[in-house]
N, C-alpha and C positions, 0 to 999 in steps of 0.2 A: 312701333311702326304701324303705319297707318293700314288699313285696306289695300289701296289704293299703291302706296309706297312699295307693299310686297309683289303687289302684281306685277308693277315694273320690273324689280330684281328679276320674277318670274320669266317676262320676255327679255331681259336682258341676257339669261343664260340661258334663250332657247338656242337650238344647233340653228344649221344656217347653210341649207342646202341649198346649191345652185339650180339656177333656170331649167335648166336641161334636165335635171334630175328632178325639180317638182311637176313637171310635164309628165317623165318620165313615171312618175309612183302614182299619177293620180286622171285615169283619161276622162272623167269627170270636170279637169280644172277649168278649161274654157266657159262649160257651160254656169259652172259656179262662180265665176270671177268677172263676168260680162252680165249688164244688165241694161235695159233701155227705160228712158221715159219717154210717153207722148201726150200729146196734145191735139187737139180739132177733132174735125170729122169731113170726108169728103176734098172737097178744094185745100180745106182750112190745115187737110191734117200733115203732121210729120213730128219726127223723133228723133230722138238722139241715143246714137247708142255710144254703153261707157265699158271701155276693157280693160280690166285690171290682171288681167292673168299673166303678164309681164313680167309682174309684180315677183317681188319673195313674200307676200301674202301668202299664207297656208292655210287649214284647216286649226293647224295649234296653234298659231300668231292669233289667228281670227278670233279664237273662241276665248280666249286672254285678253286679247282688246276690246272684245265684246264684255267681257267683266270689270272693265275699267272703266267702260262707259257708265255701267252702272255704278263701282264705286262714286263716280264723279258726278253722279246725280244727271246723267246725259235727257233723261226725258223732264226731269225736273225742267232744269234750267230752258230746255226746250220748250217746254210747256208755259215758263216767265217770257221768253221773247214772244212766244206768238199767241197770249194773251195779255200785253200790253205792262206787264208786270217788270219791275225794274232791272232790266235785263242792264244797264250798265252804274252800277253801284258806285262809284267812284263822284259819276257826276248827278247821282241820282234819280235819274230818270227810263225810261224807257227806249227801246229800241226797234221802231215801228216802221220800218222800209214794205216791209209785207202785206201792211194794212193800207199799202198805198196800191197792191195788187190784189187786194180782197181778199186778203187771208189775214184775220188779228182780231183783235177787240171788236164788238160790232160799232161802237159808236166812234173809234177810231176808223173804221174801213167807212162810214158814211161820212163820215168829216175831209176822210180823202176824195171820195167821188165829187162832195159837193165843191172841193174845191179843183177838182180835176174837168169839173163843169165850167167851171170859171173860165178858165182857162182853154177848155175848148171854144169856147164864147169869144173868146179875144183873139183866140190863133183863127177861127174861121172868117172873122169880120176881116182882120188883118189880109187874111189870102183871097179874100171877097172886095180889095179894095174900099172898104167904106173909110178909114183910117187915111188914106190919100195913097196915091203910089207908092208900092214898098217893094224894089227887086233885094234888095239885101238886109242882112242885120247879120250888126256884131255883135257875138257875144262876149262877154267880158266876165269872167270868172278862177277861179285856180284852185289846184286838187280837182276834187270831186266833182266841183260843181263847174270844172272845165273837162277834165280825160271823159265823162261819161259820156256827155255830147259829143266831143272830139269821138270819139270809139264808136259809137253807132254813128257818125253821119259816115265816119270813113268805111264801113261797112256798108250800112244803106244806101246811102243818095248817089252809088254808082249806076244803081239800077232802076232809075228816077231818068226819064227820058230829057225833060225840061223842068227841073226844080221850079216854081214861080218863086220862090225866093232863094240867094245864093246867100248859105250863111260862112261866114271866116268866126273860128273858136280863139279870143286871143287869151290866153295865161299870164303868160311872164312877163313881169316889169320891164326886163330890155325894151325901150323905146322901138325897136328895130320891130320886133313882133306885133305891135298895133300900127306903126306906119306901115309896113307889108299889106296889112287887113285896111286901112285906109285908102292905101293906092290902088285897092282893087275896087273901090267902089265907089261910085256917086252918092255925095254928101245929102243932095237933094231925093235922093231915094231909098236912105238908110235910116233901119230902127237900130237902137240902143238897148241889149236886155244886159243889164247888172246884176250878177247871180252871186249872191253872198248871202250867208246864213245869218250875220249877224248886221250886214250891212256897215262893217267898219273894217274890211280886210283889208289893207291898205294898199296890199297893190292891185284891186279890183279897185277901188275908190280912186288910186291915183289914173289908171287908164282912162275910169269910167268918166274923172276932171276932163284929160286932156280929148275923151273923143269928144265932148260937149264943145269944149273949146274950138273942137275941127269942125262940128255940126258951124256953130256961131261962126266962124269966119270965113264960113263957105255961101251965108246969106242965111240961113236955116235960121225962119221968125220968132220958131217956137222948139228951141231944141228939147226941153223937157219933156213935149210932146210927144217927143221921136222915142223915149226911154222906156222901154220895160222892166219892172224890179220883181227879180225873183227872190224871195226872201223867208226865212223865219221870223223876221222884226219886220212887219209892216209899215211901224210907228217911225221906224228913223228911215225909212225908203222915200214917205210922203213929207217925213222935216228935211228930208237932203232935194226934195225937188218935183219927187214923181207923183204925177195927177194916181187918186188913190187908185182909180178907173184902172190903172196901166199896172198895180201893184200884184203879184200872184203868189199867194203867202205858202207857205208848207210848216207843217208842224217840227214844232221844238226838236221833237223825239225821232228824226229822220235824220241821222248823221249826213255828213258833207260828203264821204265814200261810198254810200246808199240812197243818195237823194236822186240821182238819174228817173223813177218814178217818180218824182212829183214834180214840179212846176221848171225843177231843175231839165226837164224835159225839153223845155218849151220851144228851142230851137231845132230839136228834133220834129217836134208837131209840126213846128212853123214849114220846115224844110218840106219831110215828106206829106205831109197831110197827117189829118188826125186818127185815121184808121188805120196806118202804120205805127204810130204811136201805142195804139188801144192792141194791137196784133202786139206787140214787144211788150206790154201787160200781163197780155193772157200767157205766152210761152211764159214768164217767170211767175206766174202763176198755179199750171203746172208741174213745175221744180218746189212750189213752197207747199203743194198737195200732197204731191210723194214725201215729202222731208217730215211733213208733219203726218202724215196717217201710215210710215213704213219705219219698225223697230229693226233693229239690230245691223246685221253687216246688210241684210236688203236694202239697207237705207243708204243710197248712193254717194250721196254727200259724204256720210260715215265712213263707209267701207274708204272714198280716196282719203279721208283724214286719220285711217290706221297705215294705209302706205307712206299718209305724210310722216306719222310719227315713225315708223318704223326706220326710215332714211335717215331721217332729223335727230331721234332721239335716242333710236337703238344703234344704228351705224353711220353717228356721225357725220353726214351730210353738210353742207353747209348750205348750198343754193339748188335751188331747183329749176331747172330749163322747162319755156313753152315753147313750141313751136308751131305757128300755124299754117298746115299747107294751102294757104288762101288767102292772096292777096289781099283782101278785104278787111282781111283781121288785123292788117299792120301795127294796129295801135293798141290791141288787144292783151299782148304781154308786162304795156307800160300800164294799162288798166291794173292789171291784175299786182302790178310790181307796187301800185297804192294799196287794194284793199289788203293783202297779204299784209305787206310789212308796216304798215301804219298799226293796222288790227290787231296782229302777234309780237310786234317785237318790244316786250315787254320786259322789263327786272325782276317785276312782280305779281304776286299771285292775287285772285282777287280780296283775299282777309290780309295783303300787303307785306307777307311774308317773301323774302330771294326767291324765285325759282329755283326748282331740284335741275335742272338740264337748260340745254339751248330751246329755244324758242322757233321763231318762226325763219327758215333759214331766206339766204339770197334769192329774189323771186328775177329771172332772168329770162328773155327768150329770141326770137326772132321771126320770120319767114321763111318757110320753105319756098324752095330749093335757094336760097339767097344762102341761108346761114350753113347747108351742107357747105360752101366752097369759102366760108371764111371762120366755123366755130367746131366743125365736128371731129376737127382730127383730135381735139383734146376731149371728144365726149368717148370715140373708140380707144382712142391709145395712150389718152393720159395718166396722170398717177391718182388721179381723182374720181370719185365715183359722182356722176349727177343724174338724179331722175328726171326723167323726161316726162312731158304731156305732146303727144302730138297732133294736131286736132285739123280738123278735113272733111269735106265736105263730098256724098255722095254727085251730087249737082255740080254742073261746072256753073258759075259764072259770068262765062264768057260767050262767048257767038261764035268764036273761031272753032277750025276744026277737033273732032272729038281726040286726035292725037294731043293735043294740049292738057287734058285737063288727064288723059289716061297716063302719059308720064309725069305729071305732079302727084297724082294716087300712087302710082307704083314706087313711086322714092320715096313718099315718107312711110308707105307699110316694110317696103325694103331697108329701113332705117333701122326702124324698131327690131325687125330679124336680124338685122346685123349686128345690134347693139346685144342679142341677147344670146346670139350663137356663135358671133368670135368667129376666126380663120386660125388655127394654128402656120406656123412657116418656119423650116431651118434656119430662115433668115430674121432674127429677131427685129430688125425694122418694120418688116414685113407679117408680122406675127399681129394679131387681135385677142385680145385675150377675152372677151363675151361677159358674160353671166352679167352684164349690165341693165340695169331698168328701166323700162317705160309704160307708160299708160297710153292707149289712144282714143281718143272722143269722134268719133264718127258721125257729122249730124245728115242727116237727111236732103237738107241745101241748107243754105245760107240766106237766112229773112229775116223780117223781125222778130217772128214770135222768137226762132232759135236762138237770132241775139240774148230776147231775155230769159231764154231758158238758160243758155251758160254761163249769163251774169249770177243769174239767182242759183245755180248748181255752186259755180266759186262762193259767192257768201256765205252758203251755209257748211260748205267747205271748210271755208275760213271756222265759220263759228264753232264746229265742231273738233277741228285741231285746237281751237281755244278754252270748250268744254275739257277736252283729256288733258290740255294742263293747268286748267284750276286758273287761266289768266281771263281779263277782262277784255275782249277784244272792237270796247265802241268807245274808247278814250282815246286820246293821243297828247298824252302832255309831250309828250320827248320832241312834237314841234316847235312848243314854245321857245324853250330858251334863248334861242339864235336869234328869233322875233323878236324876244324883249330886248336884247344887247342891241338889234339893229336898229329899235325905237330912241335907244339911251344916246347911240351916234349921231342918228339924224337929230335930234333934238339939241346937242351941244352938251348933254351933262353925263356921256360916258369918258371914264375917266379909269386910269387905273387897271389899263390893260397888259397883257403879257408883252415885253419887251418886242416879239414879233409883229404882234398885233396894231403895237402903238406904228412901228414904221411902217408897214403896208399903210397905214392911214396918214401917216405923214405923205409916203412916196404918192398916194393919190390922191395927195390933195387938198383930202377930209380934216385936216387939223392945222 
């Protein structure tokens, strides 16, 4: 039995005392289970405070999973991501999201500046008119290299008085979703950026066909013109069409979950300007300065991925609920519902052995106060257990009056207390049974830099639930499959399906 193996057995048979009672044995726990990062100085500055004391984290959980990190080589493997070193073994390569915010390799963090200059060069010419009239661009992208745009504009650009460019994020092959984004916009005053990593995904290729075709038959002389290629392959952006001028490349080594820093950006620059851009840099920035210069449970990221495993792999768990009290963050859950389960949900370890346990459980969440009146009776009174994230903002948002933003703070901190102190009642309908978990992230306001601080807190979140189980979490073959079957369809030479399968394709059509 391994190190590592025994340690688990270790916290498997640790006791398992309720909320109440760890409050209760240790008036120390707030102060040890809550820690902040910050950033700026001045105008610039703000933080984010993180509280884990919700938690059934303890001092014996803590110092157990603090030696598992070490069995698991945690600063090692730390030390290969954020010096350029083949942090994803499977595909061989490295895994540089970090070095796109100035922390990694030095020759990779200047490879990304210079090409972060590029890029500012084109977003400002663009916003400066020299390019011709431009109120809109679509983007055209799916996964990563659509949710992370989608998520910070739905964040940002509410507090953007006059965007000078109006951008629509389209994803999904349903025709429905780029005519949406079409009808919203003049043909004569729209860019095109095509955000693919490999520039052959096919339902970014298939859109990025048909908006060219809406360009061309709207009069547009020179639709190629109009296109910007955000890409890892430059080479197939400029043989599919695009003036190389309009190309904005990002490194091999920046996953499609992780590329929001680089050129994947671009409709964020274009939107809000480039120094909201360069502010959502710096905030994940300082998340990747704490992650790398702080050891053991101090180390934030860390400490929520011994909660993860605790839920996930000591008791069972299966999904994990986020809820953000702030409207802003609406898309924020589905973000997180990519990097999470793409990243962890794995079979195997990374020397390709089963995994010992479950992996990365259901990553789930909503808005507050929206999801109190349609999800929460099954978080107090069901037969399931799900941990919470509740995350909220010091700062209102809004311009209306201060009573708004004060009963949206007091429901989701009244939430968390409810979840973890229960109501007893005669009346068993009426009865709460508590000792339930949550975590809550409390930032400062709600801006850019904090956007990328909580981006970059969840990835290394992620990476660190994926350090304590030995899995590789910058691959994703488990999307393929479905991808090649729906190539073998479209093509005419899928054959030899399951008797269901064959009829759904007869009843539509396809055969």
């Amino acid at each position: 039995m391994t190190d590592a193996a025994a340690i688990r057995d270790r916290l498997q048979n640790l006791p398992t005392p309720t909320l109440k009672q760890l409050f209760d044995a240790d008036p120390q726990r707030l102060s040890a289970l809550t820690g902040r990062i910050g950033w700026g100085e001045g105008e610039t500055a703000g933080s984010i405070l993180f509280d884990w004391s919700k938690t059934h984290l303890d001092e014996v959980h803590m110092g157990a999973f603090e030696e598992l990190a070490d069995a698991m080589d945690f600063a090692g493997r730390r030390d290969v991501l954020l010096t350029g070193g083949i942090a994803n073994p499977t595909e061989g390569r490295a895994a540089e999201h970090t070095a796109q915010r100035g922390v990694g390799k030095d020759s990779s963090v200047e490879e990304a500046m210079a090409l972060h200059q590029r890029m500012k060069l084109l977003v400002e010419a663009i916003r400066a008119g020299e390019l011709g009239e431009v109120k809109h661009l679509i983007h055209i992208g799916i996964g990563g290299s659509a949710l992370g745009p989608a998520c910070a504009l739905a964040m940002l650009a509410r507090d953007i008085d006059a965007p000078l460019i109006d951008v629509h994020v389209v994803s999904n092959i349903d025709g429905c979703a780029l005519e949406d984004a079409m009808h919203a916009c003049d043909p004569k005053t729209t860019m095109i950026a095509v955000a693919s990593k490999t520039f052959t995904t096919i339902e970014t290729m298939t859109n990025a066909e048909s908006a060219l075709d809406w360009l061309k038959e709207n009069g547009v002389s020179d639709p190629y013109g109009r296109v910007v290629a955000l890409t890892a392959s430059p080479e197939k952006a400029v043989e599919w069409g695009v003036d190389e001028t309009r190309v904005l490349p990002f490194s091999e080594t920046v996953g499609g979950r992780y590329s929001l820093w680089s050129s994947i950006g671009f409709p964020v620059a274009i939107a809000l300007g480039w120094d909201e851009f360069e502010a959502m840099l710096a905030g994940a920035q300082a998340v990747d300065i704490h992650f790398r210069d702080t050891d053991a449970r101090a180390n934030l990221p860390l400490r929520a991925a011994f909660a993860d495993q605790l839920y996930t792999r000591l008791r069972g768990c299966q999904t994990r609920a986020v809820f953000a009290y702030d409207e802003r963050l609406k898309l924020f859950p589905d973000y997180l519902q990519q990097l999470e389960m793409e990243s962890n949900g794995k079979l195997v370890t990374m020397d390709g052995k089963p995994v010992d346990g479950p992996t990365a459980p259901i990553t789930w969440g909503g808005v507050g106060t929206d999801a109190q009146h349609a999800v929460f009776q099954l978080l107090h009174q069901g037969t399931v257990t799900v941990p919470v994230d509740f995350i909220a903002s010091i700062a209102p948002g809004d311009a209306l009056s201060d009573e708004h933003h004060r009963i949206l703070l007091t429901n989701c901190f009244a939430q968390g207390a409810a979840l973890m102190a229960g109501k007893g009642s005669d009346d068993p309908a009426r009865s709460y049974p508590g000792n339930r978990p949550s975590a809550t992230i409390l930032c400062d306001d709600m801006d850019a830099a904090t956007l990328g601080a909580l981006i970059a807190f969840h990835e290394h979140r992620t990476f660190c639930n994926a350090v304590l189980m030995g899995i590789n979490p910058f691959d994703q073959f488990g999307v393929e499959l479905g991808k090649q079957i729906a190539k073998e369809i479209e093509s005419g030479k899928g054959e030899g399906f399951d008797p269901s399968t064959e009829a759904l394709l007869e009843a539509a059509g396809l055969k």
